[in-house]
C-alpha positions, 0 to 999 in steps of 0.5 A: 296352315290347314284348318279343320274347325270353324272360326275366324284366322288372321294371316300378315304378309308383306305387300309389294311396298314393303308394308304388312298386309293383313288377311282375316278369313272367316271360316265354317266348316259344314258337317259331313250328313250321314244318312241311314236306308233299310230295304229288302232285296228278294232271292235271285234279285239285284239291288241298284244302290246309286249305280252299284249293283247288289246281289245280298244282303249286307250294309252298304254306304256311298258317299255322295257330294251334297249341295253345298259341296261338302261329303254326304255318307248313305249307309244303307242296310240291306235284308234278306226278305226270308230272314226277319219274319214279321209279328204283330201284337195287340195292345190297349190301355186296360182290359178291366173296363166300365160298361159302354167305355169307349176302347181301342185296340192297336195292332202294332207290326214290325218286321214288314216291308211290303203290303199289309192288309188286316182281318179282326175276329170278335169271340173268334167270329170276324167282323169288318174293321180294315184299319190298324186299330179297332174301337168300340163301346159295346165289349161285354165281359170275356169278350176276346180280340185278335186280328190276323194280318196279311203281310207281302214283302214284295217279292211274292212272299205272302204271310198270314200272322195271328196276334195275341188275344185280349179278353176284357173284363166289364165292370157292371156291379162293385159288391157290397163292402164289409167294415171290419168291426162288428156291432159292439159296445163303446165306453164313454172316452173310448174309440173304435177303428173302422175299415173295410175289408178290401181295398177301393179307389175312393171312400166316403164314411157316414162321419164324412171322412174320405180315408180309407179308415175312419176312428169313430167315438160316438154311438148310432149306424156307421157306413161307409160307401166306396168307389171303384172307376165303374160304380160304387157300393154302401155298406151294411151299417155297424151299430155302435151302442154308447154306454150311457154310464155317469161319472159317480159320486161319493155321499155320506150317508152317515157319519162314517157311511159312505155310498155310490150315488149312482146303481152298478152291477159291481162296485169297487172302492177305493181308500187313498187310490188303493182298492179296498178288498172285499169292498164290493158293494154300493156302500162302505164303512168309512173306517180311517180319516182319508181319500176315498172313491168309488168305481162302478160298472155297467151291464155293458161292461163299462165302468167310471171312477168318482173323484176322491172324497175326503173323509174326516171324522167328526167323533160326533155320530151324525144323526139321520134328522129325516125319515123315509119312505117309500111305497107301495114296493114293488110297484107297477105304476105310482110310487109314494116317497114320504119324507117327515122334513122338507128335502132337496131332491129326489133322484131315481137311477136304473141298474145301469146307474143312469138318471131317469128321473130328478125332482128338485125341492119335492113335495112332503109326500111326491108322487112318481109315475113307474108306468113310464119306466121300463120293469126292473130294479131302481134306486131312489136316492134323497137328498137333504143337507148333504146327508143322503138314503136311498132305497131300491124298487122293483118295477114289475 
């Protein structure tokens, strides 16, 4: 029986008394070792490979009886000294660095058998650095490296070979970034998307968000300040400008008037969600019973609807059971509302339609200081019962 593989085998053979007898061989089998060799052989030399002779270039293999006696195979690959002429290239992990990061560059050779000794060049001036790798912490921006290694293959051949050249690129100040939105106007529900203009490592927005966008809903500077491995930057801040504008309500004024209770620049009325044409101004004639509402825009250009209102003739002609007025107008400082009953509240409005003053349960006759307010037109409106008036003042 030959064996070629490793394990445990049983024979059985008949002794000499005529009885089995029984064998049982436990058997490994060593693998054969393959070595591998590279040299070089010089021109006109000869090449000793465990007595053989060599005179080129070539792959050769011997086999050789290892120490536990099984076949051990070197294939050795013999070059030609002149053939594969050696390189060498500079690498490093980035040549965009922070200022005083430490760096290294390593030279890496192939193709050399023999000797080798290297030369670096700073901003092609050399410097003494003997090694392989050259480190330091004081590149300044468009510093270059490179490095001329001297190679001998040992058969009195000598090289001298240049590598690559690397320039760095030093980090010293991250320019101010630019958020893409522009200072502007948001109406009250609404919402604005900001980002920056170029791309950064990392983010931190005013709002505290850290995304390179943030969506912003309320008024006032927005920044943002970004990051890069070296520094970071703060934007300029964006100006946001809320409008200030209320949801406004449908008053009866009379029986069949109707008014905003709050100043716009422009109004638009609507009669069972329909707008109304031509029904443009703060106030509407109530000609048929039904839902009737009222939009109003700012000088911001934002606008706000009122709930509807729902309006059903009486047939009885509500009388105005108050008398107003108001003086002096225009005014610059005191302004007298004089009423002829007691009323519930006096509310004065500006022309954006926001609340600047309110006074509950006032006097017959109440005094409000205009000195406070800014000059332009507002809108006294008076309460009393449900039924409403107003007039408008000027402030000079």
């Amino acid at each position: 029986m030959s064996l070629t593989q490793s394990g445990v085998y049983k024979d059985t053979l008949t002794s000499s008394s005529g009885c089995d007898s029984i064998i049982t061989l436990n058997l490994s089998v060593n693998p054969i070792t393959t070595t591998s060799i590279s040299d070089v052989i010089c021109i006109g030399n000869i090449y000793n490979f465990n007595g053989r002779i060599l005179t080129s270039p070539g792959v050769y293999s011997d086999t050789l009886p290892s120490v536990i006696g099984c076949d051990s195979i070197i294939v050795l690959t013999l070059n030609n000294s002149a053939t594969t002429p050696p390189t060498v290239a500079l690498s490093t992990q980035t040549t965009s660095i922070c200022t005083n990061q430490l760096v290294t560059v390593t030279a890496m050779v192939q193709n050399n058998s023999g000797s080798i000794s290297y030369q670096w060049y700073l901003n092609g001036s050399l410097i003494f650095n003997p090694g392989a790798t050259f480190s330091t912490t004081s590149f300044n921006s468009n510093d270059s490296i490179r490095v001329v290694v001297l190679t001998s293959d040992g058969c009195g051949n000598s090289k001298a070979i240049i590598s690559n050249t690397i320039v760095f690129t030093v980090q010293t100040i991250l320019a101010k970034p630019i958020i893409s939105v522009s200072d502007s106007i948001i109406c009250a529900g609404d919402s604005v998307l900001l980002s920056t203009v170029q791309s950064y490592s990392a983010y931190l927005w005013s709002n505290g968000d850290t995304t390179s966008s943030t969506t912003v809903k309320a008024a006032g500077p927005h920044s943002v300040q970004v990051f890069s491995a070296c520094a970071s930057a703060t934007s300029d801040p964006v100006i946001l400008k809320m409008s200030s504008l209320q949801q406004p309500s449908v008053l009866q004024a009379s029986n069949d008037s109707l008014y905003s209770s709050i100043a716009g620049v422009s109004y638009q009325w609507y009669f069972n969600n329909t707008f109304v044409l031509g029904a443009t101004q703060s106030s509407v004639i109530a000609s048929q019973n039904g839902d009737y509402a009222v939009e109003v825009r700012d000088n911001l250009g934002c606008s706000s609807r009122s709930a509807n209102y729902n309006f059903v003739r009486t047939g009885i002609n509500k009388v105005m059971d108050f008398k107003l007025n108001v003086y002096p107008n225009p005014t610059s400082s005191l302004l007298s509302v004089e009423t002829n009953v007691k009323v519930d509240i006096i509310v004065v409005y500006d022309v954006i339609g926001s609340v600047v003053a309110r006074i509950q349960n006032p006097m017959l006759k109440q005094d409000i200081d205009f000195s406070l307010f800014a000059s332009g037109m507002y809108n006294i409106v008076v309460h009393r019962d449900g039924i409403m008036q107003n007039v408008k003042v000027l402030k000079e």
